[in-house]
N, C-alpha and C positions, 0 to 999 in steps of 0.2 A: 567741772564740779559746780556746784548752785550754793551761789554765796549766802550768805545771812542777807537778810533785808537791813537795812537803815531805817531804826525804828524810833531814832533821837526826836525827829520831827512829831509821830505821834504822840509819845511819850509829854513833851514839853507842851502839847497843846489840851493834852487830858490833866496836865498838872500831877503825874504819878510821880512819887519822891521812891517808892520802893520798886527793888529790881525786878523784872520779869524771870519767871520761874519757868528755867524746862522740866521736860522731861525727856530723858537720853537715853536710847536700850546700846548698848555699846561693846564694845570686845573688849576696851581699854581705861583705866581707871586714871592716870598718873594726869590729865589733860584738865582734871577735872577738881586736883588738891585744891583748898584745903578739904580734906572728907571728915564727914562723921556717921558714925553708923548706931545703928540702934544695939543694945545692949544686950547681949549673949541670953537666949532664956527667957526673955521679957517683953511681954506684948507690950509694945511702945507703938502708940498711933502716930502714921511720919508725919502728921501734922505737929507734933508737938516740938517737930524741927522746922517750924515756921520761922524763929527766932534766928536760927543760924544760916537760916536762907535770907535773909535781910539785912545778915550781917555777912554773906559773899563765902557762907562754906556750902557744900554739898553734899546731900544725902546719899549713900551707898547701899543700896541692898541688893539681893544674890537670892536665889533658890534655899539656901538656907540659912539666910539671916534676914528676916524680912521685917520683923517687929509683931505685930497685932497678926492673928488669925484670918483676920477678912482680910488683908494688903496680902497675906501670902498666898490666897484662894483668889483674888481677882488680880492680881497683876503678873504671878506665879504658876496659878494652876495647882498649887500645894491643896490636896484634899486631907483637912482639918481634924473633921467630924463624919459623919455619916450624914445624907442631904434630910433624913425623919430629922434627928437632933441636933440639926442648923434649921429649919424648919421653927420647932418649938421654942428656940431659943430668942430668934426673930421675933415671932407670931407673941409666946406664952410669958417669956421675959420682957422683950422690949417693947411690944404691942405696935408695930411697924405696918401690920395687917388686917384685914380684920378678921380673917381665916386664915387655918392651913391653908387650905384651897388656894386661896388667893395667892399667896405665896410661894407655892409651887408652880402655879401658873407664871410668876412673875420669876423664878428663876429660871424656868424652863428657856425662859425667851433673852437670859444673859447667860452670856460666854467670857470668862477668865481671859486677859490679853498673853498673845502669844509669845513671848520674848524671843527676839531673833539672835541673842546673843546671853554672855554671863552675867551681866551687870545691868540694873539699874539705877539711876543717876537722876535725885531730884536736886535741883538747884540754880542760880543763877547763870544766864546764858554763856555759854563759851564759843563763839563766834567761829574759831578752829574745827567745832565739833557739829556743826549744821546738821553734817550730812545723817549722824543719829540720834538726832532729834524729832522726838513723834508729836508732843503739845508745849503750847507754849501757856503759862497762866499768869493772869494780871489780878495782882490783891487790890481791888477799888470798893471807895465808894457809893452810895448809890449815884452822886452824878455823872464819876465816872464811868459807871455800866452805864447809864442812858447813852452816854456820849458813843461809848463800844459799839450797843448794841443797834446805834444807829450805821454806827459804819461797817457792820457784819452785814447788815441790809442794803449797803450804799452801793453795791455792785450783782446784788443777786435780779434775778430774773423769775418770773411766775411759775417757772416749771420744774427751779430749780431745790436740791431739798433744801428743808427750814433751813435757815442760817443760824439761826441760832435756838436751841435747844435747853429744857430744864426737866431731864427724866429724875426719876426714883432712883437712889442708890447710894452708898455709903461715900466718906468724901473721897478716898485712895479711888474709885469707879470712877469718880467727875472727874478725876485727871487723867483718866487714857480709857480701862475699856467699855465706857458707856457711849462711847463711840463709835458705831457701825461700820465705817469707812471712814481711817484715816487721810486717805487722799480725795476726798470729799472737803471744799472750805464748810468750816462748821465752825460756828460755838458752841461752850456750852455752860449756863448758869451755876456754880457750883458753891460748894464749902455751905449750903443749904443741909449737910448732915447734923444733928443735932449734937451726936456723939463725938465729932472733934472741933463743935465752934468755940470749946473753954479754948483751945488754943490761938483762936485770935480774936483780936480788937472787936468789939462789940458793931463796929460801922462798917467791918469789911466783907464782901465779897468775894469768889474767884470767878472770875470769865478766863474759862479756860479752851481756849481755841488750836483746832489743824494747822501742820503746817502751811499748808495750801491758805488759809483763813488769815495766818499770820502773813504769811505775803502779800495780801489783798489789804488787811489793815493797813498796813507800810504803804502801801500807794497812795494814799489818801492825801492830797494835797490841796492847795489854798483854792484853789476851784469849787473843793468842797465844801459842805456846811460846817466844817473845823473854821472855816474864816469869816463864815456868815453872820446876819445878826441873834440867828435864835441863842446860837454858843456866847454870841458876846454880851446877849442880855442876860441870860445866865449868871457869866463870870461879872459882869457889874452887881448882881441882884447879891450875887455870896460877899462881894469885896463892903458891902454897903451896911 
């Protein structure tokens, strides 16, 4: 079995005080207490369980309790609406497009993630549970995305795909299926949706990464430019 990586070392040299966020498709729930789930009937964005993911609970949702509309059509497959009045709802309400056209074009070319099990599980990592674990996400600020996105880079090769990525999509997408290929290392820029940044901190980001990508971050050791001067001019320039 393929252990978690030892991610203490990255962690303490990006300066993250908040816990890294998986996301779990799983058979089993009980690994994963404390749970909370969104509320019977009520489009709740899981972002708005940001709060109790930093405070070390986890989010539980299922095929039929999923929270918001779009978390249940992109992480689910749950069809909502009919795709005309998902369409104008986009386009005519939220002006996301600048045509139908467009927009139809651009679903066309996203596919809903396919759950391989009952449960989805957003929250902080459970080290027992690796093995069903699809992304891992980091709430940073902007210097810790530079620092990330330099080390999403620090091992890729010219031919390999982008390392790190920032498509179109709502935020529940930036965390699993705006992702092509899960076993592809990738990042991916996220929590860029306007519609659930009230729920966090005005300076936060998610870089939300493969597990293959999270592995690679993890190796990143004092060889690297984590020990060099560009990071520790940086860290002088902030402390000053």
């Amino acid at each position: 079995m393929v252990m978690q990586p030892n991610f203490e070392y990255l962690v303490n040299k990006i300066d993250l005080n908040l816990p890294l966020i998986g996301v779990y498709d799983a058979p089993d729930t009980i690994k994963f207490e404390p749970l909370v789930k969104p509320k019977p009937d009520q489009r709740e964005c899981i972002f708005k369980f940001f709060k109790d993911w930093i405070n070390w609970k986890t989010l539980h949702i299922t095929k039929e309790d999923y929270g918001c509309g779009g978390c249940g059509h992109w992480l689910w497959g749950v069809e909502n609406r009919d795709k005309e009045s998902f369409i104008k709802f986009l386009v005519d309400q939220e002006g996301l497009k600048e045509s139908h056209k467009l927009m139809d074009q651009w679903l066309d070319t996203r596919n809903p993630y396919e759950a391989e099990h009952t449960n989805i599980l957003i929250g902080p990592l459970k080290e027992s549970q690796y093995l069903f674990l699809k992304t891992v996400t980091f709430f940073v600020n902007p210097d810790q995305i530079s620092i990330l996105m330099i080390g999403a880079q620090y091992f890729s090769q010219p031919d390999d795909p982008d390392p790190v990525i920032a498509p179109f999509g709502s935020g529940c997408m930036e965390l699993l299926p705006l992702f092509k290929d899960l076993n592809i290392p990738q990042a991916l820029i996220g929590s860029t949706d306007i519609a659930m940044r009230k729920y966090l901190p005005p300076d936060l980001l998610a870089f939300t990464v493969t597990k293959p990508m999270f592995e690679k971050l993890c190796k990143l050791d004092k060889k690297s430019f984590l020990e060099k001067p560009f990071l520790k001019n940086l860290e002088t320039a902030r402390r000053s």
